[in-house]
C-alpha positions as CSV (number, residue, x, y, z in Angstrom):
1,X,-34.5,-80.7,91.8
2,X,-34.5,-81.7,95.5
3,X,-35.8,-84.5,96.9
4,X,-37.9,-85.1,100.1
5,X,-38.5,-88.3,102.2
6,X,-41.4,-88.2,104.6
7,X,-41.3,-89.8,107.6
8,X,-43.8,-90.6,110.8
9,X,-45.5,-87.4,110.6
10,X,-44.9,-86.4,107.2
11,X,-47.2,-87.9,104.9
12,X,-47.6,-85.0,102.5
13,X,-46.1,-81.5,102.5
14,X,-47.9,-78.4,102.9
15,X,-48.3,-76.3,100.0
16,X,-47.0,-78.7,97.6
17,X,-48.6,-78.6,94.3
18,X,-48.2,-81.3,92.6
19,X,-48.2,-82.0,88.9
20,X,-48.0,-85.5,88.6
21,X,-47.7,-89.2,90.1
22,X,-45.0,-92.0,89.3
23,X,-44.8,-95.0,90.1
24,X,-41.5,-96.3,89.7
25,X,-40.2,-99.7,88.8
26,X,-36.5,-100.5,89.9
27,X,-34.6,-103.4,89.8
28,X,-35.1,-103.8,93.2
29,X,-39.1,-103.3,93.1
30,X,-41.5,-100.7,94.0
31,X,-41.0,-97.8,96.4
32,X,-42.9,-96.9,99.5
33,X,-45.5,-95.0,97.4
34,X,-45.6,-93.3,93.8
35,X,-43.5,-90.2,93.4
36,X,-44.9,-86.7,93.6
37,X,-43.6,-84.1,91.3
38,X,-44.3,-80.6,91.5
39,X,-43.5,-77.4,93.4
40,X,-43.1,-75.9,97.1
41,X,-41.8,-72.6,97.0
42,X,-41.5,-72.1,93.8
43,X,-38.8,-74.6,93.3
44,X,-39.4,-77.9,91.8
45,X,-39.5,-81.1,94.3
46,X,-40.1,-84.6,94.2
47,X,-41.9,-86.2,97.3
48,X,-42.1,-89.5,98.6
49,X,-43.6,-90.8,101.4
50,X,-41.5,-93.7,103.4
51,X,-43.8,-95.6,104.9
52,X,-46.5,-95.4,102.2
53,X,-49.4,-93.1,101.5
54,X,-51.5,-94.9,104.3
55,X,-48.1,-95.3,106.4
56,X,-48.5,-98.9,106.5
57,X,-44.9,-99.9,105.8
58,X,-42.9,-101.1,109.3
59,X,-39.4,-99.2,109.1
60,X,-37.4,-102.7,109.1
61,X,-39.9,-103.5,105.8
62,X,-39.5,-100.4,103.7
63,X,-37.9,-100.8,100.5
64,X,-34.8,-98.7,100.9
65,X,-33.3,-100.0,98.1
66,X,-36.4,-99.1,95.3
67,X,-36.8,-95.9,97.3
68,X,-33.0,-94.1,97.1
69,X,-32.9,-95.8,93.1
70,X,-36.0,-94.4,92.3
71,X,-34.9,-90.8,93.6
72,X,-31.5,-90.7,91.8
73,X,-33.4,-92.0,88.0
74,X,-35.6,-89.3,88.5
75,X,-32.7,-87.2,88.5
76,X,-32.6,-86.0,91.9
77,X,-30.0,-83.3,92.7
78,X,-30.1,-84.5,96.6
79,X,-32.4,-85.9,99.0
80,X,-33.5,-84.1,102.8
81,X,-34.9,-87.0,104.7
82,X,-37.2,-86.1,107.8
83,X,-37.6,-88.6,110.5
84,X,-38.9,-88.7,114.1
85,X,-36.4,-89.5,116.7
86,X,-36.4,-90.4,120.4
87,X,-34.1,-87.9,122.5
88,X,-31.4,-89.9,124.6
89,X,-29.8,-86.3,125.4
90,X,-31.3,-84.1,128.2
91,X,-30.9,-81.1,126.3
92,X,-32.8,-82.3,122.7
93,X,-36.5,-82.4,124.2
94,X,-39.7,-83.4,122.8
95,X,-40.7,-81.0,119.6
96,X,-36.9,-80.1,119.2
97,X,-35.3,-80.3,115.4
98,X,-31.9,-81.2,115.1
99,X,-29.4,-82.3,111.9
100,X,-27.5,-85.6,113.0
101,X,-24.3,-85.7,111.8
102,X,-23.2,-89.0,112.4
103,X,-25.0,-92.5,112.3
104,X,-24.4,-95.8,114.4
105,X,-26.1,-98.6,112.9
106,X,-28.0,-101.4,115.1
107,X,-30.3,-103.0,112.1
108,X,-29.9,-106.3,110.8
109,X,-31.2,-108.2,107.9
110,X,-32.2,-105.3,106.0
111,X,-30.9,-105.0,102.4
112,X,-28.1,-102.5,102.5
113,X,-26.0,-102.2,99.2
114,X,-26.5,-102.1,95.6
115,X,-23.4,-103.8,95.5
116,X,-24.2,-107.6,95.9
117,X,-25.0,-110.7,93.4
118,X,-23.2,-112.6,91.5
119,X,-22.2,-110.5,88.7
120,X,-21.5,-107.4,91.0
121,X,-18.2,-106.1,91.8
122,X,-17.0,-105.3,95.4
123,X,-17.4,-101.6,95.8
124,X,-16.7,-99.9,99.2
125,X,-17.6,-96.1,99.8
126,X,-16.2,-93.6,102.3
127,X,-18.7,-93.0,105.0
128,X,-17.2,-90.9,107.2
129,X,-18.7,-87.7,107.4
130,X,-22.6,-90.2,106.3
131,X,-24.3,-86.7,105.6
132,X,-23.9,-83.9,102.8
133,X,-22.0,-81.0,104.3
134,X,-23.5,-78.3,101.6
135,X,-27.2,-79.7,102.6
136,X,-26.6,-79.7,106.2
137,X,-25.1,-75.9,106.1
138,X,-28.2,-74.9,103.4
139,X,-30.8,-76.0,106.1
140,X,-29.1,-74.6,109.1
141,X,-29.0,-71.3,107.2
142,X,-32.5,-71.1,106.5
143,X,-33.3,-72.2,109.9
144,X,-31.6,-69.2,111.0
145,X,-33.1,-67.4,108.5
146,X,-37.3,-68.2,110.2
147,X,-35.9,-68.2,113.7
148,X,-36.4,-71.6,114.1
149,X,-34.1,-73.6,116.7
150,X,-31.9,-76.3,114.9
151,X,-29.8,-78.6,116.7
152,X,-26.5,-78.7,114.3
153,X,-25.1,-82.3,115.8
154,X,-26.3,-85.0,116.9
155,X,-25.0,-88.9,116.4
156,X,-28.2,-91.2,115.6
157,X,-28.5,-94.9,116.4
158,X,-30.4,-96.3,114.0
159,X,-32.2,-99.5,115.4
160,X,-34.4,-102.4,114.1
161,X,-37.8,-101.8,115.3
162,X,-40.4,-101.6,115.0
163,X,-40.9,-102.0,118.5
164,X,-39.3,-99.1,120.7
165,X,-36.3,-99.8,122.7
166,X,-35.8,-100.8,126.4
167,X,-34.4,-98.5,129.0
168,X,-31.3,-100.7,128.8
169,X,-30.7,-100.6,125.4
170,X,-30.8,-96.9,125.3
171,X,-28.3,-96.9,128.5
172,X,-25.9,-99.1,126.1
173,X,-26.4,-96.5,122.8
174,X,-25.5,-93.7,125.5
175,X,-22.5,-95.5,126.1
176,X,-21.7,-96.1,122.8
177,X,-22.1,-92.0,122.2
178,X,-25.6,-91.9,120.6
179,X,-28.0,-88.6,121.4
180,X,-31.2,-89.8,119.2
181,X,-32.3,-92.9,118.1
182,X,-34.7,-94.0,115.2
183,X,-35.9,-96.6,113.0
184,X,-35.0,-95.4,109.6
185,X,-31.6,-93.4,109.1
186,X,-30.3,-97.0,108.0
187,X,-29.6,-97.8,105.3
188,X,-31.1,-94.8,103.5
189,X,-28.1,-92.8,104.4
190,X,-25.2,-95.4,103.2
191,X,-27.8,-96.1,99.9
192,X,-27.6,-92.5,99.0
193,X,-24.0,-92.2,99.6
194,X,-23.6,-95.6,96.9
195,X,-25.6,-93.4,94.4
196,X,-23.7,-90.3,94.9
197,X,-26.8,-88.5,96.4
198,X,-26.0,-85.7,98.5
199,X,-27.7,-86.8,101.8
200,X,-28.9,-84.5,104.6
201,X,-31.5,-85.7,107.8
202,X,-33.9,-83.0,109.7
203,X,-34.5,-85.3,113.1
204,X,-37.8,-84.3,115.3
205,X,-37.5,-85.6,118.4
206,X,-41.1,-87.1,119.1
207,X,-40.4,-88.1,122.3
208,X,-37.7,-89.0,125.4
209,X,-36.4,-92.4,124.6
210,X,-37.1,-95.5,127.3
211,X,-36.4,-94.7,130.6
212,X,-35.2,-90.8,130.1
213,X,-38.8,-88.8,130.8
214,X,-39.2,-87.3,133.7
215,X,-41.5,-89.0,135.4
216,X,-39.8,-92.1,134.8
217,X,-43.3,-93.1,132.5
218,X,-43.3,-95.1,129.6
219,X,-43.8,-93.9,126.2
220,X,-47.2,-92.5,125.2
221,X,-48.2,-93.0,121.4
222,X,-50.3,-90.6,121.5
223,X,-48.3,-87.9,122.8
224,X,-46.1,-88.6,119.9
225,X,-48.3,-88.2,117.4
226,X,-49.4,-85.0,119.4
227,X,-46.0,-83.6,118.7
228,X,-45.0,-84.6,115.4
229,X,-48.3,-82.7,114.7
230,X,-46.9,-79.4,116.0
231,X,-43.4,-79.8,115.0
232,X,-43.9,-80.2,111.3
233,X,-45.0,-77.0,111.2
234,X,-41.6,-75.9,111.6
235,X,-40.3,-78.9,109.2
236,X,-42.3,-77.6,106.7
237,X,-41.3,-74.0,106.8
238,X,-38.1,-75.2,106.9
239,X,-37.7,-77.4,104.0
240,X,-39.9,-74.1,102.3
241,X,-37.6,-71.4,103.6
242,X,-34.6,-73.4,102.0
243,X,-36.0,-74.1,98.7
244,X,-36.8,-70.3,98.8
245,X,-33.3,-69.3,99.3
246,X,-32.1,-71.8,96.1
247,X,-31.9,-69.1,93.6
């Protein structure tokens, strides 16, 4: 059974019937929103939402922690997160999917192991390659399988938020060899690799990041949400197309 994440834009999942509702305790308290069970495709699926049913939840206050532990005791088999993105690459415009491959992490103060307390061990985990290679090749294949364009690289800065960056800070996460940024990559991704969670991200880049439009504007909300609203069309017959192909 695969899990989904939802991000900005993705709230619920087309065609997903759903059986039933959970909402899960952990140790670490609730997740963003009960989990949905059911099927898309064909295949079973389990859903949840990141930032809450009513996307209420600020990236830098979501409960990665509850989330990824409430995924892996449901029995997950992996986890596909989707997450809007701002394009610090010329060639990755807005409405553009693309499957990051590395992460460079910017947050602070957000919970980030299972690993801490006093009666935990130390316990450090290889995160070299921070996203499932058998995912990543499973959604690129049904990608080429619809026709749909997906970027196969891409190294993601995850920031703070949840303001949006300045047109400095994205010249310095250029520099430091960043193409997207977001809000939420971290520390989902290192929290699935603690749990042994194959990990995979489908990025939709929403919009040009600070000071890399065109027309030198700043960044409309609205057109955002304008394009997330298109693009997860594709998302959707993505994630479909490679559940499909899971025989």
């Amino acid at each position: 059974m695969l899990a989904i994440i939802g991000g900005s834009g993705l709230a619920q999942l087309a065609g997903f019937e759903i059986s039933r509702r959970h909402m899960a305790r952990t140790p670490y308290g609730e997740p963003s929103a009960a989990l949905s069970f059911g099927h898309l495709a064909g295949r079973p699926v389990v859903f949840l939402a990141r930032h809450g049913d009513q996307h209420s939840i600020p990236p830098h206050q979501v409960n990665y922690r509850a989330n990824l532990w409430a995924l892996a005791d449901a029995r997950v088999l992996g986890v596909v997160a989707v997450a809007a993105v701002g394009s610090i690459r010329a060639d990755l415009k807005p409405g553009d999917l693309v499957l990051p491959d590395q992460i460079i992490d910017y947050t602070w103060g957000r919970p980030s192991t299972f690993h801490e307390g006093p009666d935990a061990a130390v316990a450090h985990v290889d995160f070299t390659e921070p996203y499932d290679h058998a995912l990543r090749r499973r959604l690129l294949a049904a990608a080429a399988a619809i026709g749909t364009r997906l970027g196969d690289a891409a190294v993601y800065a995850a920031t703070q938020g949840p303001r949006l960056e300045s047109a400095a800070e994205i010249n310095r996460l250029e520099r430091d060899g960043a193409d997207v940024v977001g809000m939420t990559g971290m520390p989902e991704a290192a929290l699935a690799r603690e749990l042994g969670l194959p990990y995979a991200a489908i990025n939709v880049v929403a919009n040009y990041a600070a000071g890399r439009s065109e027309s030198g504007a700043g960044i409309s909300l609205e057109a955002i949400h304008a394009v997330l609203a298109g693009s997860m069309q594709q998302v959707h017959a993505l994630i479909e197309r490679m559940l499909s192909d899971d025989e």
